[in-house]
KOLKEMI-244086 format. One record per residue: x, y, z of N, C-alpha, C, O in turn. Coordinates in Angstrom, 1 decimal. Layout:
N
+--------+--------+--------+--------+--------+--------+--------+--------+--------+--------+--------+--------+
|     nu |     nv |     nw |    cau |    cav |    caw |     cu |     cv |     cw |     ou |     ov |     ow |
+--------+--------+--------+--------+--------+--------+--------+--------+--------+--------+--------+--------+
|      X |      Y |      Z |      X |      Y |      Z |      X |      Y |      Z |      X |      Y |      Z |
...
+--------+--------+--------+--------+--------+--------+--------+--------+--------+--------+--------+--------+
//
This chain:
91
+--------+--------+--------+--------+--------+--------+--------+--------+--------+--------+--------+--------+
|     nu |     nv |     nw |    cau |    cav |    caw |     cu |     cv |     cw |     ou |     ov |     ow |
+--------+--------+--------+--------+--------+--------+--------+--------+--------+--------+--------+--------+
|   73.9 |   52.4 |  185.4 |   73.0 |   51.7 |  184.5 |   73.7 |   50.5 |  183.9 |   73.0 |   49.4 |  183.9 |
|   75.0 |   50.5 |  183.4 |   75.4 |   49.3 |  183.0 |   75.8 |   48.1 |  184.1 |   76.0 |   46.9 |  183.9 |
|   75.8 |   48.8 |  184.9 |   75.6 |   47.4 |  186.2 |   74.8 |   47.0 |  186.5 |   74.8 |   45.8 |  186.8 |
|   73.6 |   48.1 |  186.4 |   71.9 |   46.9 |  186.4 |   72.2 |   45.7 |  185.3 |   72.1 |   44.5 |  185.6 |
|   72.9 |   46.3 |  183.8 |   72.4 |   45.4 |  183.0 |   73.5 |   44.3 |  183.0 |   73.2 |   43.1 |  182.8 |
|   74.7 |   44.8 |  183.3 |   75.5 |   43.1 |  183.7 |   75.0 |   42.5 |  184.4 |   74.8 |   41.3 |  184.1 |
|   74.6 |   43.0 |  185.9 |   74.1 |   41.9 |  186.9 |   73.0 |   41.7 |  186.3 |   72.4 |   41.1 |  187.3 |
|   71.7 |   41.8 |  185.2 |   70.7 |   41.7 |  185.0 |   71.1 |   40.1 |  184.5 |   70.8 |   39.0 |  185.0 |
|   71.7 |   40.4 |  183.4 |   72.3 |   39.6 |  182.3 |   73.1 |   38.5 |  183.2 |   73.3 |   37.5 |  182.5 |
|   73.6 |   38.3 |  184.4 |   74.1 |   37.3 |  185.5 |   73.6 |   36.6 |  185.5 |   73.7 |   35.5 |  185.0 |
|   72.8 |   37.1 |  186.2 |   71.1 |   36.5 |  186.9 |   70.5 |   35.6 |  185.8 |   70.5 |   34.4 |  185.8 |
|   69.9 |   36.6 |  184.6 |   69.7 |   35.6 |  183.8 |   70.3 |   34.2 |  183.9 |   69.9 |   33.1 |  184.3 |
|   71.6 |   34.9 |  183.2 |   72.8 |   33.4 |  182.7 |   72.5 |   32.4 |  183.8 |   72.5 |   31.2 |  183.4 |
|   72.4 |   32.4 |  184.9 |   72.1 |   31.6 |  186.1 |   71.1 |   31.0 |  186.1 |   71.3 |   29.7 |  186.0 |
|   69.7 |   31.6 |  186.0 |   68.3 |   31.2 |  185.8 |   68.2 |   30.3 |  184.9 |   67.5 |   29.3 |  185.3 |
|   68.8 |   30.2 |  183.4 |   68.7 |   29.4 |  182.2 |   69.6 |   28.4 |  182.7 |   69.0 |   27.4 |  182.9 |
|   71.1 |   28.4 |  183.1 |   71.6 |   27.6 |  183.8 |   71.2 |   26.4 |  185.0 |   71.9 |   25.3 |  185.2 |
|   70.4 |   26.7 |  185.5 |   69.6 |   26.2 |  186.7 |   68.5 |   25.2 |  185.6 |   68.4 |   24.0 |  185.5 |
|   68.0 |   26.2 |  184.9 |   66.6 |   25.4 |  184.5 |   67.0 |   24.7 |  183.5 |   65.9 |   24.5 |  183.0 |
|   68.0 |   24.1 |  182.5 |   68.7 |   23.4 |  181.9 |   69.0 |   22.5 |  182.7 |   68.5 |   21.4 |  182.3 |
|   69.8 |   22.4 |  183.8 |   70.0 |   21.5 |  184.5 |   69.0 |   20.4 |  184.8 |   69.0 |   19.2 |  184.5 |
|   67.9 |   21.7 |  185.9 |   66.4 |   20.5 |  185.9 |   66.2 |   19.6 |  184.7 |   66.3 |   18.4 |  184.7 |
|   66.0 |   20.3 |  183.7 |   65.7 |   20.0 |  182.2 |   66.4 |   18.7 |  182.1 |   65.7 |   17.8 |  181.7 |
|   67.4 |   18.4 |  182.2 |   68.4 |   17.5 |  181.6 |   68.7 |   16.4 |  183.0 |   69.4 |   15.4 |  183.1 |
|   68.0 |   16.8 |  183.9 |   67.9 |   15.9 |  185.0 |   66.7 |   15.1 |  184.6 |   66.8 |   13.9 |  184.5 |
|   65.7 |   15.7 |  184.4 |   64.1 |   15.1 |  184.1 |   64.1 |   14.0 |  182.5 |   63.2 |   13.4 |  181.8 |
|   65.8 |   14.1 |  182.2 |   65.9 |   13.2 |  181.2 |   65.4 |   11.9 |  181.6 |   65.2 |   11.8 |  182.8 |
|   65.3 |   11.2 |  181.1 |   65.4 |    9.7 |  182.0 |   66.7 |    8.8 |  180.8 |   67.5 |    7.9 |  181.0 |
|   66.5 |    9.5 |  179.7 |   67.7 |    8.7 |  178.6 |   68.6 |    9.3 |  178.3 |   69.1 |    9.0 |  177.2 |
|   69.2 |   10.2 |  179.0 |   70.3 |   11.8 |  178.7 |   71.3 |   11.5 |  177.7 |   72.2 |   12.0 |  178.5 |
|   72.1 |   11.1 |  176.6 |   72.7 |   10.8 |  176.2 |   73.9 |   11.8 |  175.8 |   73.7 |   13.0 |  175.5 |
|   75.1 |   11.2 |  175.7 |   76.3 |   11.7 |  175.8 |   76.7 |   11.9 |  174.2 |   75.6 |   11.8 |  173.7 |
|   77.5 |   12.2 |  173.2 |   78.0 |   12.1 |  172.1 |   78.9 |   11.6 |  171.9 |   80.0 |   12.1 |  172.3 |
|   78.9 |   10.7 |  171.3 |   80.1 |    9.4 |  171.2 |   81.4 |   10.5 |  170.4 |   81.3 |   11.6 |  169.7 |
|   82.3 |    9.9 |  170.8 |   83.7 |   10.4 |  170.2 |   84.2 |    8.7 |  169.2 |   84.4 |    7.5 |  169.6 |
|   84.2 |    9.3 |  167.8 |   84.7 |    7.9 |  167.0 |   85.7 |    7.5 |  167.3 |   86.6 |    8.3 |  167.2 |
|   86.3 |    6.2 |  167.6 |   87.4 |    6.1 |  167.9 |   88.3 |    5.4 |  167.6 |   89.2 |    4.9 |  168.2 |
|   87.7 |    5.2 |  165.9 |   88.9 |    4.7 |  164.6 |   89.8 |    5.8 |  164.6 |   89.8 |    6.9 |  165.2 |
|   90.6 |    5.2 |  163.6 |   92.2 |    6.1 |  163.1 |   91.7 |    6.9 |  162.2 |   90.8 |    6.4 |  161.5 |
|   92.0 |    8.1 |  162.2 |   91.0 |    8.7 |  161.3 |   92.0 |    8.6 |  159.9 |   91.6 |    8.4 |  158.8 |
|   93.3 |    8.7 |  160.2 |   94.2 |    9.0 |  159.1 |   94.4 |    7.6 |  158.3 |   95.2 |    7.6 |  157.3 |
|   93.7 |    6.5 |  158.7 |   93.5 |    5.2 |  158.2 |   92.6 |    4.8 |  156.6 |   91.5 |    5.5 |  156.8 |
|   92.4 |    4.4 |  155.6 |   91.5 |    4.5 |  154.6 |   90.5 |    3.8 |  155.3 |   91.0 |    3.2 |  156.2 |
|   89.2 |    3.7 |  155.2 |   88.2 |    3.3 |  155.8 |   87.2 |    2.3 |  154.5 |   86.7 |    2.7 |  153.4 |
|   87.1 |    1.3 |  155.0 |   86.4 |    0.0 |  154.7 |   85.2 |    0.4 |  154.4 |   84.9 |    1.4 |  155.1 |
|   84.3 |    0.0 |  153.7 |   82.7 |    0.2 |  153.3 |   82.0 |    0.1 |  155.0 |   81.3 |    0.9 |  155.6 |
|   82.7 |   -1.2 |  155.4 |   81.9 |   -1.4 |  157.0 |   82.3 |   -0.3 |  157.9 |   81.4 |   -0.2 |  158.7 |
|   83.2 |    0.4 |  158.1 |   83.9 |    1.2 |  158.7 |   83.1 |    2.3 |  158.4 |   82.6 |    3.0 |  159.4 |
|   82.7 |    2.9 |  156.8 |   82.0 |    4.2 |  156.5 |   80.8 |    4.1 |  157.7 |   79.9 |    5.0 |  157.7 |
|   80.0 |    1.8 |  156.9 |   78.9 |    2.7 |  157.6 |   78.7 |    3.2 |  159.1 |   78.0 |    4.1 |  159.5 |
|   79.5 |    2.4 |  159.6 |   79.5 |    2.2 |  161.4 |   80.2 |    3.7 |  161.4 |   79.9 |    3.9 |  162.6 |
|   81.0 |    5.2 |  161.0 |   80.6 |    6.4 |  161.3 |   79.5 |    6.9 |  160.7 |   78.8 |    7.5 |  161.5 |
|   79.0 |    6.8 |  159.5 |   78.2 |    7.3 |  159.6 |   77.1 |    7.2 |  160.4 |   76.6 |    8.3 |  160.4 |
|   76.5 |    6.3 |  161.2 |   76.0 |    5.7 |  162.4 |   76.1 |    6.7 |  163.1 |   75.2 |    7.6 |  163.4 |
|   77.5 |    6.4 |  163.7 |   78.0 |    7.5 |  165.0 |   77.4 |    9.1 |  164.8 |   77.0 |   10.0 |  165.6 |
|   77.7 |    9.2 |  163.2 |   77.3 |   11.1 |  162.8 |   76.2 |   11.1 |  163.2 |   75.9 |   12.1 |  163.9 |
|   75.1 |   10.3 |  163.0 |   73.7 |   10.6 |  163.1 |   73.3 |   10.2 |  164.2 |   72.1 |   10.6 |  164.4 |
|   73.9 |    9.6 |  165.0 |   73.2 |    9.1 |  166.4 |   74.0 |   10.7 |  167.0 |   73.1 |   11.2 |  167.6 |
|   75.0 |   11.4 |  166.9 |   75.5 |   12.7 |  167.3 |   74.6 |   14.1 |  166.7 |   74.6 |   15.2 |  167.2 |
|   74.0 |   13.9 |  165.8 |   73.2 |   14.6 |  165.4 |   71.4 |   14.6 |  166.2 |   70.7 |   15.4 |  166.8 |
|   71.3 |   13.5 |  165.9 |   70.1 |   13.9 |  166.9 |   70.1 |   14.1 |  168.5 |   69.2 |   14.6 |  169.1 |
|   71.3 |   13.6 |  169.2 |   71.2 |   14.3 |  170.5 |   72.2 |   15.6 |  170.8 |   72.7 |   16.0 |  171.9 |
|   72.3 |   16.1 |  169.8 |   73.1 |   17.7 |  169.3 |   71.3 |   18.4 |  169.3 |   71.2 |   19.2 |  170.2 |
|   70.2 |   18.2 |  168.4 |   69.0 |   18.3 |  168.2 |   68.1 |   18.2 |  169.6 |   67.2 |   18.9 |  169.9 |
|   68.7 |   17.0 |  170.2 |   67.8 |   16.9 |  171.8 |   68.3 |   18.0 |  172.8 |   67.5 |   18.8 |  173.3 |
|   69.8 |   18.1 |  173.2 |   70.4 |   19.6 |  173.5 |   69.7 |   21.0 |  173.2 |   69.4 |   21.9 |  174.0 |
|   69.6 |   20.9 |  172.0 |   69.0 |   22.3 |  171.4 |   67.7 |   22.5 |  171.7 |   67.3 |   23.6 |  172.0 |
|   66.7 |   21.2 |  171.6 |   65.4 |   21.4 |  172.1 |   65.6 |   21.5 |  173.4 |   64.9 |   22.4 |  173.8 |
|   66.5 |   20.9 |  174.6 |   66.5 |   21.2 |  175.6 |   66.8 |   22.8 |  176.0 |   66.2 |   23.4 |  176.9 |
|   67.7 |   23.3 |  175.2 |   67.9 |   25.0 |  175.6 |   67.1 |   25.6 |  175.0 |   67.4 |   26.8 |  175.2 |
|   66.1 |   25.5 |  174.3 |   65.4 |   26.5 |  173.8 |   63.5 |   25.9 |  175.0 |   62.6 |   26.7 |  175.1 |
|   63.4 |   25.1 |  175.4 |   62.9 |   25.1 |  176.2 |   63.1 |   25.7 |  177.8 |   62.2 |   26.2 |  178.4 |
|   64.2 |   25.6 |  178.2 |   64.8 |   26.7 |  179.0 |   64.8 |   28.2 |  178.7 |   64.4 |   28.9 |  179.6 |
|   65.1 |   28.6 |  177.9 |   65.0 |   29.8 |  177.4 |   63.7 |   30.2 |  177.5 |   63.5 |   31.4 |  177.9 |
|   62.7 |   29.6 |  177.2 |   61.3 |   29.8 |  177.1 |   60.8 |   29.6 |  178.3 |   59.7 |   30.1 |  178.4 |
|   61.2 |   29.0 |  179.1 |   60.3 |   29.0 |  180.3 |   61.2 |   30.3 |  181.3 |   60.9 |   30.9 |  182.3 |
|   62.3 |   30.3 |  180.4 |   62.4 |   31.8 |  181.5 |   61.8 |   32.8 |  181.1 |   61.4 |   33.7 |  181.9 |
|   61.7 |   32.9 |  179.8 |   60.9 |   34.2 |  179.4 |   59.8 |   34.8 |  180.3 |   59.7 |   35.8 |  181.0 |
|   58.6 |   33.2 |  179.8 |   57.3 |   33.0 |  180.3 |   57.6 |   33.6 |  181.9 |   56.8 |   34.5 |  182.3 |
|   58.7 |   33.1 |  182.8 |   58.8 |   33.3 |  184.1 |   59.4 |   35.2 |  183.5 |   59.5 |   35.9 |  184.6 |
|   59.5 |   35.6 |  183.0 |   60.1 |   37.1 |  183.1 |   58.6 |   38.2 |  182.8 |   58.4 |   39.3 |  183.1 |
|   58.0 |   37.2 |  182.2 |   57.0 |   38.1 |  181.5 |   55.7 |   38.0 |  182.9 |   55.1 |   39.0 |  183.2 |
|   55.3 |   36.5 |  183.8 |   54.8 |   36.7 |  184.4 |   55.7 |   37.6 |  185.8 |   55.2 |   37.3 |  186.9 |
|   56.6 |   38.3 |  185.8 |   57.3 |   38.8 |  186.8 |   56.5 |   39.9 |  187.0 |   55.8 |   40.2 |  187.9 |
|   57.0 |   40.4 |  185.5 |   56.7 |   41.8 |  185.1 |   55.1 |   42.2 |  185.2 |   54.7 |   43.4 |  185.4 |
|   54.0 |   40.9 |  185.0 |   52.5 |   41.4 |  185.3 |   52.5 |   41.7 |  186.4 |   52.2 |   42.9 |  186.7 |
|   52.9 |   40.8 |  187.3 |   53.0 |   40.9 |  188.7 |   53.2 |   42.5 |  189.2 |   52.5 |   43.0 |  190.0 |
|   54.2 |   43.0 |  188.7 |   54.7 |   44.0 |  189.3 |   54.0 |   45.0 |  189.1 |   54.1 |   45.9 |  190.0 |
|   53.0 |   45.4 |  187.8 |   52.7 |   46.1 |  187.6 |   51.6 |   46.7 |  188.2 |   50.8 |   46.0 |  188.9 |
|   51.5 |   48.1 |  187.9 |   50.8 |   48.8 |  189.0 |   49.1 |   49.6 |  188.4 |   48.8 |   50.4 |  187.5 |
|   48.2 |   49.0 |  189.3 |   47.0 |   48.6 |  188.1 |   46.1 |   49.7 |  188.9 |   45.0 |   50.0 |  188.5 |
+--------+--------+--------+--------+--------+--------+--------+--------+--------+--------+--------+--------+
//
């Protein structure tokens, strides 16, 4: 029984893995997350604040584009688990 559920739980991790990928292929603007790359141990200039704070929030919303990407994968595996399961059933 617990081998069904690890290899269940594989498969899964695979399935979400796959359809993330698509997901983030069908990006056309995929963006990366900038790494700042002032001295951090430096005192930082009013222009310096704003130009990270910049960087935080341009990192924040495609931290937010990620998350909507995996929770759209997760959901279309569901949907794909649940139409499995009609399928299978015996009427």
């Amino acid at each position: 029984m617990q081998v069904i559920i690890i290899n269940y739980l594989s498969d899964r991790r695979k399935r979400l893995h796959e359809l993330l990928l698509t997901l983030i292929n069908k990006e056309s603007n995929f963006e990366l997350i900038e790494e700042d790359s002032s001295d951090l141990s430096s005192s930082y200039s009013e222009k310096d604040t704003a130009n990270l704070s910049r960087v935080i929030e341009k990192n924040r919303k495609i931290i937010k584009r990620y998350q909507s990407l995996v929770r759209t994968a997760v959901t279309l595996d569901a949907l794909m688990d649940s139409e499995n399961e009609e399928n299978y059933k015996i009427k």
